[in-house]
N, C-alpha and C positions, 0 to 999 in steps of 0.2 A: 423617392425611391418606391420601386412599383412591391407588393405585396409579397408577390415570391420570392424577392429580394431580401428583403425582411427576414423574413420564414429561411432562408438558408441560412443566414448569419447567426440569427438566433435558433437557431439549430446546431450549428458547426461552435457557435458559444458553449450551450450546453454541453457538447461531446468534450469539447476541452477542457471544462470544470471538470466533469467526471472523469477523465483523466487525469488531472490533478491529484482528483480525491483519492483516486485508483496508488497512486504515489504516494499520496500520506499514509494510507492505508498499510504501504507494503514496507516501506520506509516504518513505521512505529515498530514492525513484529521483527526490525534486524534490532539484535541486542546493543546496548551501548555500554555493557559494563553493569548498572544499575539492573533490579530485580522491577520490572514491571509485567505486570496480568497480562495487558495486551499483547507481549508475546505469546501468549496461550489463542491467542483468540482465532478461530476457525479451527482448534486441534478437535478431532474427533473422536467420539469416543463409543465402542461397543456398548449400548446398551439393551440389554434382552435381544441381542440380533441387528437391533438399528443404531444405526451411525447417527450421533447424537453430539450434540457441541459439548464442551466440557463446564462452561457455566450453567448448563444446565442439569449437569448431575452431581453438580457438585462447586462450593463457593471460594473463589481462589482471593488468596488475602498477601500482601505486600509485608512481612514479618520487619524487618531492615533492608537496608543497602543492598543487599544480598543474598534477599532469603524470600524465597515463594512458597505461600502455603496453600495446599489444596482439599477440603473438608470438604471429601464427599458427602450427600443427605445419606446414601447407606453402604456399611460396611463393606457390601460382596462386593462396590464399584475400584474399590482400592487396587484392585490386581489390573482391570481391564483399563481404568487411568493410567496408571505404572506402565501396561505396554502402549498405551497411544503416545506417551511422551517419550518413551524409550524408540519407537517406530520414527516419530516424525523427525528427530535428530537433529534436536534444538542445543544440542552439545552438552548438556546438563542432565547429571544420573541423579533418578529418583531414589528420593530417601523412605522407605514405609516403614511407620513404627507401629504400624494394626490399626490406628486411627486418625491418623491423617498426612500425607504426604508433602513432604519438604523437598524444595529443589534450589540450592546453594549456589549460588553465580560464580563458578571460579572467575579469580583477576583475570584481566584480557592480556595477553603479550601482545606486542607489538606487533607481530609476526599475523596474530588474529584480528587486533583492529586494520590492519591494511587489508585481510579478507574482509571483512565487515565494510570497509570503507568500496573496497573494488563492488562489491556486492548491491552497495548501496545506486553506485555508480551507474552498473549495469539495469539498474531498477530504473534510475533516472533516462538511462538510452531511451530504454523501450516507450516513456512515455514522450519525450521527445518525438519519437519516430511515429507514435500514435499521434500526436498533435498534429506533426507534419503531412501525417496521411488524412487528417480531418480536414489540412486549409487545402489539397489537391482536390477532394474529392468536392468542397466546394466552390472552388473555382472552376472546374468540372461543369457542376450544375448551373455556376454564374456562364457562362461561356454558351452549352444549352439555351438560354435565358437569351444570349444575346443573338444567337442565331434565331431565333421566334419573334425577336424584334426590340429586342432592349438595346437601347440607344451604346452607341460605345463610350460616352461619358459615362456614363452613370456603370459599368460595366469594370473600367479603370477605378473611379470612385470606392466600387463594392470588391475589386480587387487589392486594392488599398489597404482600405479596412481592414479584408481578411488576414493580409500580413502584419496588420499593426496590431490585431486578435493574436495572431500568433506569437509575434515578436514578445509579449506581454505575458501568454504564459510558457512560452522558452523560458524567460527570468524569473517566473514565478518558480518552475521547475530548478535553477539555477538556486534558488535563493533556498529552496529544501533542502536540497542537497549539502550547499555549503554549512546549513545547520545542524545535518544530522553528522557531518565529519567532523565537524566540531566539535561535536557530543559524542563520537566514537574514539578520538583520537584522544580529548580531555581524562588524565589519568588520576 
């Protein structure tokens, strides 16, 4: 296999890991009933003017099942965390007692895990469609490739590949999915 060959595959490799990851990523932060941090993760927060993560102004702790607590390092953050949680619309009202902010996971109904689960669903399309778009655009580049003078074995060969790359993480995709329904829908 000639170099450039190489070099797309382990190229169009990479984009589809990071697609993946892109899924776990977005897949952790839909609720499943349980009280975890990671839902917080990317919430922003006013600080002094700047937009500011919220682990970093302050330390979010797992109390129980159902309870997230957030101890800001200073008092005056308590209000502008209050509305960054309240803004992003994680379905959970903040509790401030002056020192530190509790957010209480109401039980899911049914009615909510099937949005959470559609949710998840739609999270799962988009990286599908993103893989899908990564084995085009290099077969794309293989095709190029064959037109400059790459043999047409080796062309089928590396188109091959490509779909057996894809095929692989479609069911990796497949196989998140079916665990986080499972963890959404478990009551």
């Amino acid at each position: 296999m000639s170099d450039d060959l190489i070099l797309i595959l382990e190229d169009a490799q990479d984009n589809m890991q990071k697609a993946l990851s892109h899924l776990e990523a977005e897949l952790i932060r839909i609720r499943a009933g349980k009280a975890n941090p990671q839902m917080l993760e990317g919430l922003t927060v006013d600080y002094y003017g700047n937009p500011t993560v919220l682990n970093q102004v302050g330390n979010v702790s797992v109390v129980d099942a159902r309870t997230l607590t957030i101890q800001p390092w200073e008092k005056n953050m308590l209000q502008p965390i209050e509305r960054a949680i309240i803004n992003a619309n994680l379905g959970v009202t903040p509790q401030n007692d002056g020192n530190i902010i509790r957010l209480f996971m109401p039980p899911l109904t049914e009615e909510r895990r099937k949005e959470f689960v559609k949710r998840a669903n739609g999270e799962g399309e988009q990286s599908r469609v993103a893989i899908r778009n990564i084995r085009r655009d290099a077969i794309e580049q293989i095709k190029k490739l064959q037109k400059d003078g790459l043999s047409e074995d080796e062309t089928k060969d590396a188109e091959k590949s490509m779909q057996e790359m894809t095929d692989k993480h479609i069911a990796l995709v497949e196989k998140h999915l079916a665990a986080k329904e499972k963890d959404i829908m478990s009551v």
